[in-house]
C-alpha positions as CSV (number, residue, x, y, z in Angstrom):
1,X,-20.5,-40.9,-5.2
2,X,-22.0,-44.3,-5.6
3,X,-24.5,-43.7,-1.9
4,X,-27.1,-41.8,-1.6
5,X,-26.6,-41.3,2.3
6,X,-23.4,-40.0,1.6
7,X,-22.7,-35.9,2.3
8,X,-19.5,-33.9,2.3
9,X,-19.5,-30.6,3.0
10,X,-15.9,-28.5,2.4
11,X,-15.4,-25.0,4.4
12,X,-13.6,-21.9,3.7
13,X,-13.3,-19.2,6.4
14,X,-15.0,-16.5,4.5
15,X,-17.7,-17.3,1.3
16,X,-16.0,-15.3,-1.1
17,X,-12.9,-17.4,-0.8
18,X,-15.1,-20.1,-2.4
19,X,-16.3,-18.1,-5.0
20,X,-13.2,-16.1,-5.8
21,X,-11.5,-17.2,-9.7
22,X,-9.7,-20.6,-9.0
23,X,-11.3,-21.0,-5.5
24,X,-13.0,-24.3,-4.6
25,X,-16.1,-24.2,-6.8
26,X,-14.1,-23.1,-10.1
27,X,-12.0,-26.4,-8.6
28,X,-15.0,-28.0,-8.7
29,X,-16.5,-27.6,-12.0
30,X,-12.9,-29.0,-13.0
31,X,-13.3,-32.0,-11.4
32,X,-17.4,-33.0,-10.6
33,X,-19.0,-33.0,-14.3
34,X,-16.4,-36.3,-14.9
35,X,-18.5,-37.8,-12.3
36,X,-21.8,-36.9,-13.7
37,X,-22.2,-33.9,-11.1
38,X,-25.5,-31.5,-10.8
39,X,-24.5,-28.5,-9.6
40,X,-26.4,-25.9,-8.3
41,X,-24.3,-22.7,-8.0
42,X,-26.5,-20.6,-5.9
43,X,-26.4,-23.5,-2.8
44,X,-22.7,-24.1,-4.3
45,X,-23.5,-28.1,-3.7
46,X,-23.0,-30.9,-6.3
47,X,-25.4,-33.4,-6.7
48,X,-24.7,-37.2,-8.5
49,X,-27.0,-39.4,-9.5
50,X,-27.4,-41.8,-6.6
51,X,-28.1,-39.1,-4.2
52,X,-24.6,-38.4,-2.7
53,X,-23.6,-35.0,-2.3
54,X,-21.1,-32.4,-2.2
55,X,-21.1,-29.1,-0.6
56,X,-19.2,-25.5,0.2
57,X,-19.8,-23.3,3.0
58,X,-18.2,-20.8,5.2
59,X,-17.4,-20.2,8.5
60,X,-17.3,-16.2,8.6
61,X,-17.9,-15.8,12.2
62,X,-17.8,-17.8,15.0
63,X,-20.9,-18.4,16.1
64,X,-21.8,-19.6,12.1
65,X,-20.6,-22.8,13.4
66,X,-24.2,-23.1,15.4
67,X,-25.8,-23.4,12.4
68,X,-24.8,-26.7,12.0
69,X,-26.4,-28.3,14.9
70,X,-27.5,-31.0,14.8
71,X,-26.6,-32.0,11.3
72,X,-24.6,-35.1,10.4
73,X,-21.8,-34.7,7.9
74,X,-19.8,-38.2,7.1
75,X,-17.0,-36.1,5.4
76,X,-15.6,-32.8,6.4
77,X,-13.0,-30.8,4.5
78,X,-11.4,-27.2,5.7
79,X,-9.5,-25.0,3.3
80,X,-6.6,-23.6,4.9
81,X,-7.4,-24.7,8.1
82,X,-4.8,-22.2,10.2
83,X,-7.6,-19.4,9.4
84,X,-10.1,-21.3,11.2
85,X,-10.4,-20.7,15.0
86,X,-9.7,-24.0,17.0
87,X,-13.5,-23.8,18.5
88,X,-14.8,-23.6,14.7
89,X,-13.2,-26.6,14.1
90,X,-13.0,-29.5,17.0
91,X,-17.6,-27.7,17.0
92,X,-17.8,-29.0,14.1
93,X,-15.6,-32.5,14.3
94,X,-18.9,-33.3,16.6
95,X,-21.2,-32.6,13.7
96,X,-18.7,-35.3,11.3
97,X,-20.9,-38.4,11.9
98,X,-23.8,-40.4,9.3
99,X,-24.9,-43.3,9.1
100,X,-23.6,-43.8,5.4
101,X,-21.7,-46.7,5.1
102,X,-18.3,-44.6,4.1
103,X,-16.0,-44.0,7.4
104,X,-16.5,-40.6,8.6
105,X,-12.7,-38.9,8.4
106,X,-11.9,-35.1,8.2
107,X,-9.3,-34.0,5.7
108,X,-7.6,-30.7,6.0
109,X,-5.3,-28.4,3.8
110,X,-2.9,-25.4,5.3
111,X,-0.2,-23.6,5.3
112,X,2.8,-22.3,8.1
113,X,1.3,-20.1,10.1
114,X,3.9,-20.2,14.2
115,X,0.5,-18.2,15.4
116,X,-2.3,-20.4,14.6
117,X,-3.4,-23.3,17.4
118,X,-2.7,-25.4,14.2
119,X,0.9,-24.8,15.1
120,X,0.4,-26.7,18.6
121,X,-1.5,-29.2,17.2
122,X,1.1,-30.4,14.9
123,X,4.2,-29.9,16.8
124,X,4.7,-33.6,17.1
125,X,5.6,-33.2,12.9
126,X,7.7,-30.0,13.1
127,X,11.4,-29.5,14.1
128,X,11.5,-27.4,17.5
129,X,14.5,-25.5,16.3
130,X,14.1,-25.1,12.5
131,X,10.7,-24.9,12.6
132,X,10.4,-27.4,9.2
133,X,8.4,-30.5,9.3
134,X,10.0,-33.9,10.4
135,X,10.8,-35.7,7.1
136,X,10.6,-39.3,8.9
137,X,7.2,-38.1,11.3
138,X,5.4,-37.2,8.0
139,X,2.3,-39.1,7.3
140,X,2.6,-41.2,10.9
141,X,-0.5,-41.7,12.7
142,X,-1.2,-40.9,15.8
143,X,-4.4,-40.6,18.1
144,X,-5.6,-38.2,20.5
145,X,-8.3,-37.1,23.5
146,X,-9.3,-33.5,23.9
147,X,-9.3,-34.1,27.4
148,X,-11.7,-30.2,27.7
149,X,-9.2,-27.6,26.7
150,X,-6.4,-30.1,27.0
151,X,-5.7,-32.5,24.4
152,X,-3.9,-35.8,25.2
153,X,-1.7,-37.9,22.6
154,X,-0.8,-41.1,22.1
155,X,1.9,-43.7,19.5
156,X,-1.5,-46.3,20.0
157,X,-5.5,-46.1,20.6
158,X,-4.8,-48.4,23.4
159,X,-2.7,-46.3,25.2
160,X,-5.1,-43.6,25.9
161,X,-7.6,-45.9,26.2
162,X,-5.8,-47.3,29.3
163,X,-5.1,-43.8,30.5
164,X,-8.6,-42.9,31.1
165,X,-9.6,-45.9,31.8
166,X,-12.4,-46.3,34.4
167,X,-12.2,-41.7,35.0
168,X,-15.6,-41.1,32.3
169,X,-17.6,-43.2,34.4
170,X,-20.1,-44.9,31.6
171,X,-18.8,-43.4,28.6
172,X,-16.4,-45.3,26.6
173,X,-13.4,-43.5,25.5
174,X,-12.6,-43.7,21.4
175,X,-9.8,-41.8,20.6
176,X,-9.1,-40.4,17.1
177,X,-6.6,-40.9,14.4
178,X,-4.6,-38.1,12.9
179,X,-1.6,-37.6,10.8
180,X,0.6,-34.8,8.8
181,X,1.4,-35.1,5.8
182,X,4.4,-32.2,4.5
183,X,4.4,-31.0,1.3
184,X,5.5,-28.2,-1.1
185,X,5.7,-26.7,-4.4
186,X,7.7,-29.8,-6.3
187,X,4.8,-31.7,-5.1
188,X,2.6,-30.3,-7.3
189,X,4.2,-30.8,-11.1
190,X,1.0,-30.1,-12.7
191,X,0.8,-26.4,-11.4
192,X,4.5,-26.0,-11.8
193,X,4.5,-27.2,-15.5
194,X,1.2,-25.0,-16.4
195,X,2.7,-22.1,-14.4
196,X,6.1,-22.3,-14.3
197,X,6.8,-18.5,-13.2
198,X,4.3,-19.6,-9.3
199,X,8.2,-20.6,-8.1
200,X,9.2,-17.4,-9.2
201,X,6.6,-15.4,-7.2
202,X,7.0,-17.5,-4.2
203,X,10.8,-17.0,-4.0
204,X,10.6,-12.8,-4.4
205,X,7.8,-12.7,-1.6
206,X,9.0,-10.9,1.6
207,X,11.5,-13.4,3.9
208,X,9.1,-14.3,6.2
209,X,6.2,-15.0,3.8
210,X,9.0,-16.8,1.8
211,X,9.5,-19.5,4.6
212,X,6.5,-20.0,5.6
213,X,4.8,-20.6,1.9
214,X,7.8,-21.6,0.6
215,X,9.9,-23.6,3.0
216,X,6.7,-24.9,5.4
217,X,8.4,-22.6,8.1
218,X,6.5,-23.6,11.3
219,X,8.2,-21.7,13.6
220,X,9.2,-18.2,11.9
221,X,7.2,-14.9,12.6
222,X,8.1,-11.7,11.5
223,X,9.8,-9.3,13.6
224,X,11.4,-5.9,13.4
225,X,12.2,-4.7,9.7
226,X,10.9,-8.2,8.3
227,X,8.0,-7.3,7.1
228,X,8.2,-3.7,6.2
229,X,11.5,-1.7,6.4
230,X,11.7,2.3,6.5
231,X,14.3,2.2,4.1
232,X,12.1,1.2,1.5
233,X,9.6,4.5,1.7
234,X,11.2,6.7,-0.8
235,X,10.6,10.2,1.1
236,X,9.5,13.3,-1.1
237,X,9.1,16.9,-0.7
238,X,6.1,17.9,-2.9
239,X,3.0,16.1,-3.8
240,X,2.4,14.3,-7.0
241,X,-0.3,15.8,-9.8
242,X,-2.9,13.7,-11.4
243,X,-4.1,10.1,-10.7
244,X,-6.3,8.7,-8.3
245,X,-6.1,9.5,-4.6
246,X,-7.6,7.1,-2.2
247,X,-8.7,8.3,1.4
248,X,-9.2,5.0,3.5
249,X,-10.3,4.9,6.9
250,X,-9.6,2.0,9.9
251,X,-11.9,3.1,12.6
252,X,-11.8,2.5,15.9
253,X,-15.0,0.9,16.1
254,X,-18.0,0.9,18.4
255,X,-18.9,3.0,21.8
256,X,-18.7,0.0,23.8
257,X,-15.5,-1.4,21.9
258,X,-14.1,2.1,22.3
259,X,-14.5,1.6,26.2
260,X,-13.2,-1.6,26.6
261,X,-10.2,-0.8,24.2
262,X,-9.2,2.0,27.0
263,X,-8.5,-0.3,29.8
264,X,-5.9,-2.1,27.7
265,X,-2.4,-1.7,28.5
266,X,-1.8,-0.2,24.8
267,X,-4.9,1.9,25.5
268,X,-7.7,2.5,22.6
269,X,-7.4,1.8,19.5
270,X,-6.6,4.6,16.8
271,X,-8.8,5.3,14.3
272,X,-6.1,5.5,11.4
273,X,-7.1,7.7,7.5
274,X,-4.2,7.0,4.7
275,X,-4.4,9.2,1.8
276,X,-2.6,7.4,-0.8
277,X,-2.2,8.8,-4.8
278,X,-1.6,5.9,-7.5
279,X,0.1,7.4,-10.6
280,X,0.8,4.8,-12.9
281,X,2.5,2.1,-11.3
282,X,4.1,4.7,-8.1
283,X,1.9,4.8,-5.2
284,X,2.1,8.3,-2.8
285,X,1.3,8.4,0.6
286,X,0.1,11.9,1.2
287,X,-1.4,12.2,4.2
288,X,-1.9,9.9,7.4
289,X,-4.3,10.8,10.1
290,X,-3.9,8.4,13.2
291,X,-5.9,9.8,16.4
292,X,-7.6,8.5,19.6
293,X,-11.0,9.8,19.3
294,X,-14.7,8.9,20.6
295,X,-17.3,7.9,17.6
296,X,-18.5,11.3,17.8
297,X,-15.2,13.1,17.4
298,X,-14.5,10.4,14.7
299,X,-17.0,11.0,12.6
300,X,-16.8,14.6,12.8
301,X,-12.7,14.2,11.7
302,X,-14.2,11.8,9.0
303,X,-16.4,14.7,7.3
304,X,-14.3,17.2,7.6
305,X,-11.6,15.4,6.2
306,X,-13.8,14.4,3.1
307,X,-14.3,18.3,2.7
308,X,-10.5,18.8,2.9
309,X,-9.8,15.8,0.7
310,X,-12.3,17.1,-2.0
311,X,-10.3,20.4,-2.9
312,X,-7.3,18.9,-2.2
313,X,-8.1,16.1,-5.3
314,X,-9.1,19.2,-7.3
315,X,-6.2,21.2,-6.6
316,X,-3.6,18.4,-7.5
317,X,-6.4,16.8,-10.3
318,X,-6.8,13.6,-8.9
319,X,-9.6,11.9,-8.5
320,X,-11.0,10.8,-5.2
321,X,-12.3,7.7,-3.8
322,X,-13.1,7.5,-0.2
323,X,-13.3,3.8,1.5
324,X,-13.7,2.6,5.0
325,X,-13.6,-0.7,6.8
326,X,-16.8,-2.0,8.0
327,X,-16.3,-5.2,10.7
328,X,-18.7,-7.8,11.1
329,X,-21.9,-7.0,12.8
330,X,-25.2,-5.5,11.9
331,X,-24.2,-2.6,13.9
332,X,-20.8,-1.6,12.1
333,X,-23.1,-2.2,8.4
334,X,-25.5,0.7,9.7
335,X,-22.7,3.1,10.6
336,X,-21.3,2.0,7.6
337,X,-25.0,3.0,5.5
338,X,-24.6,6.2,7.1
339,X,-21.7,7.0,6.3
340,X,-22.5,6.4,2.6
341,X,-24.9,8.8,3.0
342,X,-23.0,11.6,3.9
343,X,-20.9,11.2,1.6
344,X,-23.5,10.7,-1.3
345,X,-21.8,12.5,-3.9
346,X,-18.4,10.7,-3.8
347,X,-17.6,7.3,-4.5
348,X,-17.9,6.2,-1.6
349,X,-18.3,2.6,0.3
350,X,-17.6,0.5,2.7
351,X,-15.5,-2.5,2.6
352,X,-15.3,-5.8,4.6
353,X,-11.8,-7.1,5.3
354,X,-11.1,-10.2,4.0
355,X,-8.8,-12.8,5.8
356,X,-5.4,-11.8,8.3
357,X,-4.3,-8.5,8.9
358,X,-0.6,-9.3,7.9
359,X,-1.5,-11.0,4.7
360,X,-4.0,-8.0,3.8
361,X,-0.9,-5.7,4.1
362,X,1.3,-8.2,2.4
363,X,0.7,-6.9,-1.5
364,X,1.4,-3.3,0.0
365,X,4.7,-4.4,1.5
366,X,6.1,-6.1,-2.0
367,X,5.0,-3.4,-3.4
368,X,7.2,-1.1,-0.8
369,X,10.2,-3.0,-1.4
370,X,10.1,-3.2,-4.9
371,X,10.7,0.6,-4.7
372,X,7.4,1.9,-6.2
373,X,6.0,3.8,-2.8
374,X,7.0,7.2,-1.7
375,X,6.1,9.4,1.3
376,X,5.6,12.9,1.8
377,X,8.2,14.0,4.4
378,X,6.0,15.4,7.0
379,X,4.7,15.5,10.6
380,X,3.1,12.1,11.1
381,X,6.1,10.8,8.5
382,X,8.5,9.7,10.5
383,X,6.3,7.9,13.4
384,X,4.1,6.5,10.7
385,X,7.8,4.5,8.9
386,X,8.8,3.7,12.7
387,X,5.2,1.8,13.4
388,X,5.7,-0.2,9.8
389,X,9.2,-1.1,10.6
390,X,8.6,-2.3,14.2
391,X,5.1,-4.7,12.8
392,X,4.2,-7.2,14.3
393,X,5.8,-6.3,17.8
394,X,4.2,-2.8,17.5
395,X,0.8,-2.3,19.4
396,X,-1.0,-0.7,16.9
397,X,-1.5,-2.2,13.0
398,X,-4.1,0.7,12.6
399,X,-1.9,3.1,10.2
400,X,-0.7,-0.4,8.2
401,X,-4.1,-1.6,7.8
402,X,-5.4,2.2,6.5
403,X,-2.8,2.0,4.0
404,X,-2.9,-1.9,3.1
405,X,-6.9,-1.0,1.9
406,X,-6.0,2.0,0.4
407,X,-3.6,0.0,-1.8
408,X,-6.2,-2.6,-2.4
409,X,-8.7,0.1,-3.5
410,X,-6.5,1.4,-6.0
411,X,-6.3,-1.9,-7.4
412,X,-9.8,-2.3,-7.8
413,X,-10.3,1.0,-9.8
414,X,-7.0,1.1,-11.6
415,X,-5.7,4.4,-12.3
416,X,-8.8,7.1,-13.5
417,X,-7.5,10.1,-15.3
418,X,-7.4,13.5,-13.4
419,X,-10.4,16.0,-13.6
């Protein structure tokens, strides 16, 4: 904090992961003002008196990374690093250079994830079979080349040194250090004494969520009846009265997504609609549209559902919400506008997802086993509990991630009172 030339700059994937309650800059405002720290909230950067400074930033998409080019940052921090894409980061380890006096180093937090390239990366630490970390590896350095896509490690700097030695012609080969370090929960007494009940949560999540945030499971991913299981789906005969109902809509996306999506071996993508009632704390799943449909035919099946929804909220006095999921893209905000305006008289919006797929649908699920979701026994019923129970070997997550935001919309609102 002490030179001026000295910048940090520490990434989250997405920027309302830095501004989220307890995210890094609530961290920050912890931690910074001890040092004599000016923030500025709007830039999200710290500044101390000599000139040094701290920043946070996102990486939303991937080509955000180009917005760093040609910038020089001596210190480089990623936030759960597995939800970065491996381009993201080794882009921007070229950008981690200055001329400050302080050694430029990277430092990185994460957690288990088998299907992140973070998983290759540090398979030198893990256990092949259990898929833990190596007590005995932890915290030993070693040094590597990314060699174009293939990355080449060494015990020694020397030894890859001599390995390409005289094969980059004038360039001078400097390999970089890197190292592991394990931890877990009992590693971090102060949240466990402020919050002793965190264990508790941790050890009631679903088992494959359990190992990998619990145990630092490299190696486990879910599989048949792991992360959801039919039996949990209480089914019922007749709809619920009162509430809030919540229509929420995956679409299939674009025209020229739509085409591409049909050579696949899975073909298209659906374009999934949950209907799903909160009453108190019992969540009904009463309806579940999952077609294969053009953007024309989609859109046309998303206002005449709205109609149908509408006197179906009146008839069972519910109150109705209607949500959709609106990708990245300029072009997916303007469907998304129009949309809104069709349905100008509703509350109605669009909603970016935030962060994996599987961890999106992961409250849902806990909720689901804890025994608090039904389902109407109907047509789509039993193919709808077969797709959940067979996630993530299943081709399609469209029907999971419908009813994973409808969940999280009727968190947002709470539960309204009927008409």
């Amino acid at each position: 904090m002490d030179e001026p030339r000295f910048g940090a700059v520490i990434f989250r994937r997405n920027f309302t992961q830095i501004d989220a309650q307890g995210g890094l800059w609530d961290g920050s405002i912890d931690l910074y003002p001890y040092c004599e720290g000016n923030p500025n909230q709007s830039k999200k950067r710290w500044t101390f008196p000599s000139g040094a400074r701290v920043g946070f930033a996102h990486l939303d998409h991937e080509q955000t990374k180009l917005k760093y080019h040609g910038a020089q940052i001596g210190w480089l921090g990623f936030d759960e690093l597995q939800e970065f894409s491996e381009t993201q980061f080794f882009y921007m380890t070229s950008r981690n250079r200055s001329l400050c006096p302080v050694k430029s180093q990277i430092r990185a937090t994460m957690n288990a994830d088998a299907d992140s390239w973070v998983a290759g990366f540090i398979e030198w630490w893990i256990d092949e079979k259990t898929g833990y970390p190596i007590e005995e590896r932890g915290g030993v350095i070693r040094y590597f080349f990314r060699d174009g896509e293939t990355i080449v490690w060494a015990d020694t700097a020397e030894e890859i040194k001599e390995l390409f030695a005289g094969s980059t012609g004038r360039h001078k080969i400097e390999p970089k250090s890197f190292t592991f370090i394990p931890a877990d929960i009992y590693d971090n007494p102060i949240l466990l004494e402020k919050d002793p009940t965190y264990l508790s949560t941790l050890m009631s999540l679903l088992p494959v969520e359990k190992e990998r945030l619990l145990e630092n499971n490299w190696k486990i991913r879910p599989g048949g009846g792991k992360f959801f299981m039919r039996e949990w789906f209480k089914k019922i005969q007749h709809a619920e009265h009162g509430g809030t109902l919540v229509r929420f809509w995956d679409f299939a996306s674009t025209e020229g997504d739509w085409r591409e999506t049909s050579k696949k071996k899975d073909g298209p993508s659906y374009s999934a609609g949950a209907l799903l009632r909160r009453k108190g704390d019992r969540w009904y799943i009463e309806d579940m549209i999952n077609v294969r449909k053009g953007p024309g035919g989609v859109e046309e099946l998303f206002k005449a559902t709205v109609r149908k929804d509408r006197e179906y909220a009146k008839k069972t006095g519910a109150n109705l919400l209607v949500r959709w999921e609106v990708e990245p893209g300029s072009a997916s905000k303007r469907e998304s506008y129009r949309l809104s305006l069709s349905v100008a008289d509703l509350d109605a919006e669009g909603i970016p997802p935030q962060g994996d797929k599987l961890v999106r649908a992961r409250p849902f699920a806990i909720r689901a086993k804890a025994g608090d979701v039904y389902v109407l026994e109907e047509a789509w019923t039993d193919d709808l509990l077969r797709t959940l129970h067979h996630i993530p070997d299943s081709g399609h997550w469209d029907q999971m991630d419908a009813l994973s935001g409808a969940y999280t919309a009727t968190l947002d609102i709470g539960t309204y009172e009927p008409y």
